[in-house]
N, C-alpha and C positions, 0 to 999 in steps of 0.2 A: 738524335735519330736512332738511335742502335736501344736507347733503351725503349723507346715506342714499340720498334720491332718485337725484342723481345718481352712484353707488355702483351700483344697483341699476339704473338705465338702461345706465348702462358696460358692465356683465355682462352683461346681457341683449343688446345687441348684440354683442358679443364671442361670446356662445353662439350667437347668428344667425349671424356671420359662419362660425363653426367650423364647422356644421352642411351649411352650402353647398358650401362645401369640401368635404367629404367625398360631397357627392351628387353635385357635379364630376365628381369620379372614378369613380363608379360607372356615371355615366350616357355616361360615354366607350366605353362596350364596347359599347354598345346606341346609339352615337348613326345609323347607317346608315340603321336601320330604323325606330326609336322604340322604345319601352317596350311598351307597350298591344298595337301591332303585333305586336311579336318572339314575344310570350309569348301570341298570340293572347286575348288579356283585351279587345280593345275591342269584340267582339262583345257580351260580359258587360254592357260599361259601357251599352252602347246600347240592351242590353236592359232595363236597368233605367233608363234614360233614359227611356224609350218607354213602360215602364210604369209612374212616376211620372207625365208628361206624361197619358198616357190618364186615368188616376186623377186627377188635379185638373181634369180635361176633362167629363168624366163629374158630379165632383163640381158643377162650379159649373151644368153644365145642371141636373142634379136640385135645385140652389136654386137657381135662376130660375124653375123651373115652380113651385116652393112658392110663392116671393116672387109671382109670377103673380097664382097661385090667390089667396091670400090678398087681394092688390090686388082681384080681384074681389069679394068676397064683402062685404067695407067699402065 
């Protein structure tokens, strides 16, 4: 059992390492500007930032005013 584990920890870092490496190199062509920037995407990302944030903003007022209410009425 213990050398499966450690089998299966080996590989699995070994595929992490691989995987780095190859994103190395890709992100060398885009390193001046960034990613997100180059390909105009982080307008995207912020928008869906902003409207996530808004959305659980929104959410916990509307359960405070219940939790409120409720506190009132007991």
């Amino acid at each position: 059992m213990h050398k499966r584990n450690t089998f299966f920890l080996g590989l699995t870092l070994l595929l992490i390492n691989t995987t780095t490496i190859a994103q190395t190199a890709a992100l060398d062509s885009v390193a001046k500007k960034g990613f997100m920037v180059s390909n105009d995407k982080i307008y995207v990302v912020m928008a869906i930032v902003i409207t996530i944030l808004a959305g659980l903003i929104f959410y916990v007022i509307r359960l405070d005013k219940k939790i409120s209410r409720i506190e009132k009425e007991s």
